[in-house]
C-alpha positions in Angstrom: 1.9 2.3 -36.2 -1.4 3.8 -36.8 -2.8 7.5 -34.9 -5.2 5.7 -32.6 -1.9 3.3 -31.5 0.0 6.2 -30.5 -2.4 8.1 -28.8 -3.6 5.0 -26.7 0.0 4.2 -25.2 0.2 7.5 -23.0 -3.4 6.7 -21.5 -2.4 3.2 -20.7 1.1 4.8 -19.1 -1.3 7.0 -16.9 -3.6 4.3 -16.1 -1.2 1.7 -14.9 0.6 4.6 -12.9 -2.6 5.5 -11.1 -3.4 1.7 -11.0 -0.2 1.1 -9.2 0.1 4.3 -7.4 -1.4 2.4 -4.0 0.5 -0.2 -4.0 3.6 2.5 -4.2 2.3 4.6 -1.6 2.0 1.9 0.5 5.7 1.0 -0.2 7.3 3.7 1.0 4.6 3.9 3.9 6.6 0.5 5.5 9.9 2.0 4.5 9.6 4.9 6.1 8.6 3.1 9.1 11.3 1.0 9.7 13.6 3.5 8.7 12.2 5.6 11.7 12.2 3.7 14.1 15.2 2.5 13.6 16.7 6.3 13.4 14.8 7.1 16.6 16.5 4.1 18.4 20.2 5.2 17.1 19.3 8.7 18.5 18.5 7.3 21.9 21.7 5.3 21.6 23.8 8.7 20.9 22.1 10.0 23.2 22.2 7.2 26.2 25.7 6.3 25.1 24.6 2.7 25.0 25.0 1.9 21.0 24.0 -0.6 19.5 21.1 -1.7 22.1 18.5 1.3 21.1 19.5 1.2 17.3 18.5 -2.6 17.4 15.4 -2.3 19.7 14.2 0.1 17.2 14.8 -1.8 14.2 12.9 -4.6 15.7 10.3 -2.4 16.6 10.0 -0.9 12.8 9.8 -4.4 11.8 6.9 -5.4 13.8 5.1 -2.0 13.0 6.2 -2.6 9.3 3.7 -5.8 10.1 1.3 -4.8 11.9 0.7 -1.8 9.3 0.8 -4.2 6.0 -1.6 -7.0 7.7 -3.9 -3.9 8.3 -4.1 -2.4 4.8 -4.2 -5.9 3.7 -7.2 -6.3 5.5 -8.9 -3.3 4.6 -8.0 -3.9 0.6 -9.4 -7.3 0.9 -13.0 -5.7 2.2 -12.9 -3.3 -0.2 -12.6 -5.5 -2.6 -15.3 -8.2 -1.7 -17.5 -4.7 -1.4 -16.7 -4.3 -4.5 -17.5 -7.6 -5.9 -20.8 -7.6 -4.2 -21.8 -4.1 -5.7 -21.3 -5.5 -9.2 -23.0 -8.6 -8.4 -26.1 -6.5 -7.3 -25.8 -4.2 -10.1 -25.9 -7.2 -12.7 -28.6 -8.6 -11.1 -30.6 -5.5 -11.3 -29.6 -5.0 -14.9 -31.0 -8.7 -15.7 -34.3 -7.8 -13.6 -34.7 -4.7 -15.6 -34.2 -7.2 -18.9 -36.4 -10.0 -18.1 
């Protein structure tokens, strides 16, 4: 393996982490969600008596949060990207202007 092959593997470790770092916020983003809402309804239930009515109500809840919170960052990723795509579009565009 050649100098240039082992320095390039650590930058491509770092790149993919930061390229994926996101998608692994946004992971535990809907985890922790679910897991609190569902830890909030089994506190009501300890504290109501009433197990498991709360713990399942908030559960459900998480779930539909969970949702609601991954069609939104869906969304906004999706403009972002077709902002991007539109930016490099322009810049090309200007780039061929410049040439011709």
């Amino acid at each position: 393996m050649s100098a240039h092959q082992q320095n390039k593997k650590p930058d491509d470790w770092r790149r993919g982490l930061s390229e994926a770092g996101p998608y692994l916020g946004l992971g535990a983003q809907l985890g922790f969600t679910v897991v609190f809402f569902t830890a909030m309804g089994y506190l009501i239930d300890r504290w109501l008596g009433t197990l498991p009515w709360f713990l399942l109500g908030g559960a459900a809840l998480g779930m539909v949060a969970m949702f609601v919170q991954l069609i939104r960052v869906s969304r906004e990723m999706g403009e972002q990207a077709l902002l991007d795509r539109k930016r490099r579009q322009r810049a090309r565009r200007e780039r061929e202007d410049d040439g011709a």
